[in-house]
N, C-alpha and C positions, 0 to 999 in steps of 0.2 A: 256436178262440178263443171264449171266454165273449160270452154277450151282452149289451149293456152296458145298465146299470140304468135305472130310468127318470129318476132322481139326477143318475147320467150323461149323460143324453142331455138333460137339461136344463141342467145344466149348461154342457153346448159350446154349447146354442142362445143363452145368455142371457149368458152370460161373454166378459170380451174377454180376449186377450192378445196382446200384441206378436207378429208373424213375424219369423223367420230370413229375409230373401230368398234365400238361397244354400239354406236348407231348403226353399222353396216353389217352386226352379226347376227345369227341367226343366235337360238336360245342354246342348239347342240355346240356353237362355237364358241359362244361365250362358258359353257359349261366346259369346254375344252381348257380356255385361256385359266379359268381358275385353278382346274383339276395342275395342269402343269406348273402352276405359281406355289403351289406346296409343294413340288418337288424344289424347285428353285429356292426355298426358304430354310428345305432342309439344308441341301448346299451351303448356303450362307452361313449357318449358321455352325457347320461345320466347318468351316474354311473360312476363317477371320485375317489367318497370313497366309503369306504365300507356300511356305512348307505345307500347310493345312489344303492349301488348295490344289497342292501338286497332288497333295495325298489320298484325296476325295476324288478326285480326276481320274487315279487309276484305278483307286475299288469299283467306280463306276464304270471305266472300259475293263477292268476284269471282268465284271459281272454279262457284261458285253460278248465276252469272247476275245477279249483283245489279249494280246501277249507283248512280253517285255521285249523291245531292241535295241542292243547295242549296236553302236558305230561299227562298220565293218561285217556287220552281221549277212548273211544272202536275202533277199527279198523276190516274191515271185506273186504274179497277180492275184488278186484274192486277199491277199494277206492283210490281218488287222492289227496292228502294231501302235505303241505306243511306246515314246523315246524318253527317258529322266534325265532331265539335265542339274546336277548337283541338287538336286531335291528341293529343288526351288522352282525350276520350271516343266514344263512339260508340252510334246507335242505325240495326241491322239492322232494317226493315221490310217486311210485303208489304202490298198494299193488296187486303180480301177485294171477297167481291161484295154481302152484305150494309150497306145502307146503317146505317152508324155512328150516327144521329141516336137510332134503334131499339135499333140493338143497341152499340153503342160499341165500344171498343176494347178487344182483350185485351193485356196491356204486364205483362211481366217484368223488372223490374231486379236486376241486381246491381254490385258495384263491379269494378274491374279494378285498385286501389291496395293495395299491401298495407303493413305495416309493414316500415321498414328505416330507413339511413340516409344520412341528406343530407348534401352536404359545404356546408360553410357559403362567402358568398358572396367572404372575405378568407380563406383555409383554408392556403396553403401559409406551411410553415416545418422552419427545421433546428436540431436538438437533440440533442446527444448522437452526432453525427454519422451520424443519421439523419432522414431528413425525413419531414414526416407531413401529411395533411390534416385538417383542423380540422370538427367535424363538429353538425349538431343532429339526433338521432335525430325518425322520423316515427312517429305513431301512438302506440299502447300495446302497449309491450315491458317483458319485463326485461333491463337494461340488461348483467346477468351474463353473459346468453348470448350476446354478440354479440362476447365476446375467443374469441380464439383460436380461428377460426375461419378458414377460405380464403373470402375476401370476390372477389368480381367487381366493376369499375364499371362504372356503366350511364348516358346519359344523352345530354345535348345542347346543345350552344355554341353560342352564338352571335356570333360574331367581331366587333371594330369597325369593318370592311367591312363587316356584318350577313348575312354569310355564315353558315347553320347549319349544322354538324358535328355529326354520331352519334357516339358513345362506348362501345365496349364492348370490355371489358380484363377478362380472366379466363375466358373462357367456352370459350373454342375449346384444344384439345388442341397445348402448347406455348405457351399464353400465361402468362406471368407472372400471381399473385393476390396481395393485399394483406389485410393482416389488421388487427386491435386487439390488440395486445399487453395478456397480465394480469400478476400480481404473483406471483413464484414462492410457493408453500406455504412457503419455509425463511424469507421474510419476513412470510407475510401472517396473523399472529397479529393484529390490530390489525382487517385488512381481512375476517376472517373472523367479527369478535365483534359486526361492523354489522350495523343489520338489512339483511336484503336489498336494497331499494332506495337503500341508499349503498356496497353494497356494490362499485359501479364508479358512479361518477358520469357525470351527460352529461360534461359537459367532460373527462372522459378518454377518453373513444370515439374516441379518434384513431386514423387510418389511416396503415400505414404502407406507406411508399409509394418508396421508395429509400433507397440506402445508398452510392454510389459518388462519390467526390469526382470532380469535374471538374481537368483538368489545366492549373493557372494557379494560381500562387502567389500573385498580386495580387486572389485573389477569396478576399472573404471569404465567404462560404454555397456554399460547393463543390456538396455534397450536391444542396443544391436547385436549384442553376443546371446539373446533372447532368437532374433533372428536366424542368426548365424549357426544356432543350435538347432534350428527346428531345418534351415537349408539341409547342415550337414546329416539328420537323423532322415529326409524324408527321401535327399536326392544324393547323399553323396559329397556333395559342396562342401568346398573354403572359401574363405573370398576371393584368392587367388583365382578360382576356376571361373569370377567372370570375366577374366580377361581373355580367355577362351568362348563365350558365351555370346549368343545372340536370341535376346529376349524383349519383347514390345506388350507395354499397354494397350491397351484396344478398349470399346465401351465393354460391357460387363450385359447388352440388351443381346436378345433374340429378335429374330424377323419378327413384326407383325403384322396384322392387316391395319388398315387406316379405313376409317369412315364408318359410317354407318353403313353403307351399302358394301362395304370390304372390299373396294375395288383400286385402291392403293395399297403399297407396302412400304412399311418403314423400317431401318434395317441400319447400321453398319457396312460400309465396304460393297455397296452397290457398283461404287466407280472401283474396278471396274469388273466385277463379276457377274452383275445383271448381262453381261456382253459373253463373259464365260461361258458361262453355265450353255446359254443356248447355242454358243459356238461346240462345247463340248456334246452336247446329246445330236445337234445336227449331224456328228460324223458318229456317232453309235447310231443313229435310228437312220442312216443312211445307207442304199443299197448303189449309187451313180456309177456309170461306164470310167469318170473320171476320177481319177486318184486325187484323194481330196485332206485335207491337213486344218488339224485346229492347233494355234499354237498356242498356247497360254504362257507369257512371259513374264519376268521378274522386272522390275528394275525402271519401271515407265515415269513413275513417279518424280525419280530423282535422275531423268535423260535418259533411260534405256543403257549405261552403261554396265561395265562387270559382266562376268563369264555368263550371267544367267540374264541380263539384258538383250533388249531386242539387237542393237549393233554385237554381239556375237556373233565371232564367222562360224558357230555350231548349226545355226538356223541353216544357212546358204549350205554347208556341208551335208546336211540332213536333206536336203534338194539333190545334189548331186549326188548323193547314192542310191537314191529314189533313179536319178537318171541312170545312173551304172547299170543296173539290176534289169534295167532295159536294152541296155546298148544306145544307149540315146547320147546324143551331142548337149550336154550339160547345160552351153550357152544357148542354145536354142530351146530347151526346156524352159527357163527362165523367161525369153525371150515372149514364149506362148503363153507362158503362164499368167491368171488373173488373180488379186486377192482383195476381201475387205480387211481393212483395218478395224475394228472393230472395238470402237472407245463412246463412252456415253457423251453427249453433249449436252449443253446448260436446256431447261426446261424456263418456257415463259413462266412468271410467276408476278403475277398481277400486284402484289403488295410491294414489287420494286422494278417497277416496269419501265420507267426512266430509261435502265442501260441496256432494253433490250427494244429491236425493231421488228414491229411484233409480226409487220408481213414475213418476213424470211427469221422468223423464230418456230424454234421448235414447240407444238402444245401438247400440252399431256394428252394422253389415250388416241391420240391420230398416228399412232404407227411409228414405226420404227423408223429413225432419223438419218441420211443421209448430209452428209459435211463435205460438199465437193473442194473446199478447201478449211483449213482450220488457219493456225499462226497467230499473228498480230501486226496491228496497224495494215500497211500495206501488204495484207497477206505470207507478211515474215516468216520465212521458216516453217514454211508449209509445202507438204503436197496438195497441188491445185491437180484435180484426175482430169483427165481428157474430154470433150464434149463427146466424144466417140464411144467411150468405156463406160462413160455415165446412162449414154443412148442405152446401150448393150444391155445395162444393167436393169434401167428401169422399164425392158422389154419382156425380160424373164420374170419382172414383177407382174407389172401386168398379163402376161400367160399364165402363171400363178395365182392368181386373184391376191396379191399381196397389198394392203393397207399400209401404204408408205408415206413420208413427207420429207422437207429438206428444210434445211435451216445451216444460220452460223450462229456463231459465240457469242452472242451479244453486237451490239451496234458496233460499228468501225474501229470509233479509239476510247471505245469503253474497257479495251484489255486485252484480253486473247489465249490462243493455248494449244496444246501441240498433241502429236498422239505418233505413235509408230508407223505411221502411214510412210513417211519421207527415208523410214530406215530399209522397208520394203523393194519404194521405188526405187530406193539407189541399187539394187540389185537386175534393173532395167524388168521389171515388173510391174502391168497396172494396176494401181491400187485407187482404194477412194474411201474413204471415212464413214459408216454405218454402223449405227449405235441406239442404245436408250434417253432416252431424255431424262434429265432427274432435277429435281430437287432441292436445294439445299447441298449442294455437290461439295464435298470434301467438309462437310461438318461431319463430328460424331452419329448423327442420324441423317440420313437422307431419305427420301422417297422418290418411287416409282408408278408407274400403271401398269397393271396386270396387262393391260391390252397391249402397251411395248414391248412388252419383256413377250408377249406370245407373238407379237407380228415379229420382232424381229427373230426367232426359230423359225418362223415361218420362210422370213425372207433368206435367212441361212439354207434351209432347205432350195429354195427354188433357186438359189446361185452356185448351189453344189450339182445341181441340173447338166 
């Protein structure tokens, strides 16, 4: 082989260019990246909402050694704790030996809510001699992709004894699945010349949900009293109790791998769990001096609001007793303190490349994504992270052998989008956006690479360092 110019070899010293991780892995690493993508699979597929996800979250730090805390509880170094916030969110914690006042706290969040939809709180009825639930989709979907599709429900009642029941219909091999009926093609000349977002309206997201007349000639809603019979024999239910009720459609698939070479996953509810899951085993398989916080939160979807959203003053409170337990000055814990935000961002994707710039796009299997700002248009409604914190960050990568890249959301004013990074900051903490890149983000199925979902544990690990 020739010897390479001096062109060349300045060149590679002064040039940057995104890695392959699957090119920069050894065969044990790459055997690593998959062995960990079935654990992650399982997760998903256990945890399709976010009660599911709270739920999965703490059999896994049980399994850990982790123990329940309440607000007010004592805490003392050592300790591996994990907080329930209304069973909807949850924060795995250990407490380092480094006092916090000095060094603060390391805290990765991400959300455990994905888009889907909700069945509204008056839902059931019978039409056409079939019955259906009445629905307000959650988040930012298109509303196209969500007919004809095998839908699972997921959720939880609360009975007028205030008795709660679990609900999960579609998920287990021989259960019945429920779908949204579309509009055949031999009709839908009309429905195909709308633009896309009318192209199925919310108020047609109806689920359908039985077909079988009850046997009584003196009722009139057969169909649904067919229903309403098999509710009340299996859970308890009236109709009345869904107005106590919070229960959502979701696809009716499992994780699986994509490709021939199996080195994608395709899945429901990646955004943003692909971010979970590695947030949550970095602080179980993590031994660090500093007290370190995965927070998994509800509510991102629809602005982080409500008791179990990230603007909950629970999160901040959960900080300050962490600083009590120390004697440490609260604001100054905060002060010290550094966090990822930890939300997927959009994945180049060559069949609509138009809205994206593909130098500062994120590519699949190069690592785990950094967002040093998110928002829209002129950076709206973003945390922009500090040249300083960014430095800090991708120092510890590098020490690490971490497989990283950066990217934003598509070209300038092709759109935009936000993440819990700004709800952080505002608590005077540095934060900065690190995530998986995905897919087809917010459709019923999205996809990922095994090699993001493993660099970015990786990168969790070496910033809990």
């Amino acid at each position: 082989m020739a010897e390479k110019s001096k062109g060349q070899k300045l060149s590679e010293t002064l040039s940057y260019k995104k890695k392959n991780y699957f090119e920069e892995s050894s065969e044990k690493v790459r055997k690593e990246m998959f062995d960990y993508a079935e654990g992650y699979k399982a997760f998903l597929d256990a945890a399709k909402t976010e009660r599911e996800g709270c739920a999965e979250a703490v059999r896994l730090a049980k399994e850990k050694g982790f123990t329940r805390y309440e607000l007010g509880d004592s805490l003392k170094k050592g300790d591996k704790k994990y907080y329930v916030n209304r069973d909807k969110s949850v924060v795995v914690f250990r407490i380092g030996e480094k006092n916090p006042e000095e060094d603060g706290v390391r805290i990765i969040a991400s959300h455990i809510d994905a888009p889907r939809i909700d069945i509204k709180q008056n839902p059931l009825y019978e039409d056409g001699n079939m019955c259906f639930l009445k629905t307000h989709y959650y988040g930012g979907i298109k509303k196209y992709q969500w007919t004809a599709i095998p839908l699972a429900l997921h959720g939880a009642v609360v009975l007028f004894d205030g008795k709660k029941v679990d609900i999960c219909v579609g998920e287990e091999a021989g259960d019945p699945v429920f779908c949204i009926n579309d509009l055949l093609p031999h009709l839908g000349r009309d429905q195909m010349s709308a633009p896309a977002s009318k192209i199925v309206e919310g108020e047609q997201l109806n689920v359908l949900v039985g077909g079988l007349p009850y046997a009584d000639e003196e009722v009139k809603e057969k169909v649904k009293l067919t229903v309403l019979s098999i509710l009340n024999e299996k859970y308890g239910m009236k109709e009345e109790d869904f107005l106590s009720a919070e229960l959502s459609a979701v696809p009716a698939f499992t994780a699986r791998d994509i490709g021939f070479d199996r080195a994608l996953i395709g899945a429901y509810g990646h955004d943003d769990r692909v971010c979970a899951y590695p947030a949550l085993t970095a602080v179980l398989n993590n031994d660090s001096a500093h007290t370190v916080l995965a927070m998994l939160v509800d509510k991102e979807e629809i602005g982080s609001d409500g008791t179990t959203g990230m603007q909950c003053q629970v999160y901040e409170d959960l900080i300050e007793e962490i600083a009590l337990a120390f004697g440490a000055n609260f604001r100054k814990v905060r002060a010290n303190s550094k966090a990822l935000s930890s939300d997927v961002t959009a994945a180049y994707d060559p069949n609509f490349a138009g809205v994206y710039e593909k130098m500062n796009a994120a590519l699949v299997s190069c690592g785990t994504c950094m967002n040093k700002f998110t928002g829209a248009g002129g950076k709206s409604s973003s945390n922009d992270a500090s040249a300083e914190f960014v430095g800090e960050i991708r120092k510890a990568f590098a020490e690490n052998g971490v497989v990283w890249q950066t990217g934003e959301l598509g070209k300038v004013d092709a759109g935009g989008g936000g993440t819990v990074a700004k709800f952080i900051a505002k608590m005077n903490i540095d934060t900065v956006d690190l995530g998986v890149p995905v897919l087809s983000m917010h459709a019923p199925y999205e996809v990922i690479s095994k090699a993001d979902l493993y660099s970015t544990y990786k990168a969790f690990l070496a910033f809990m360092k």
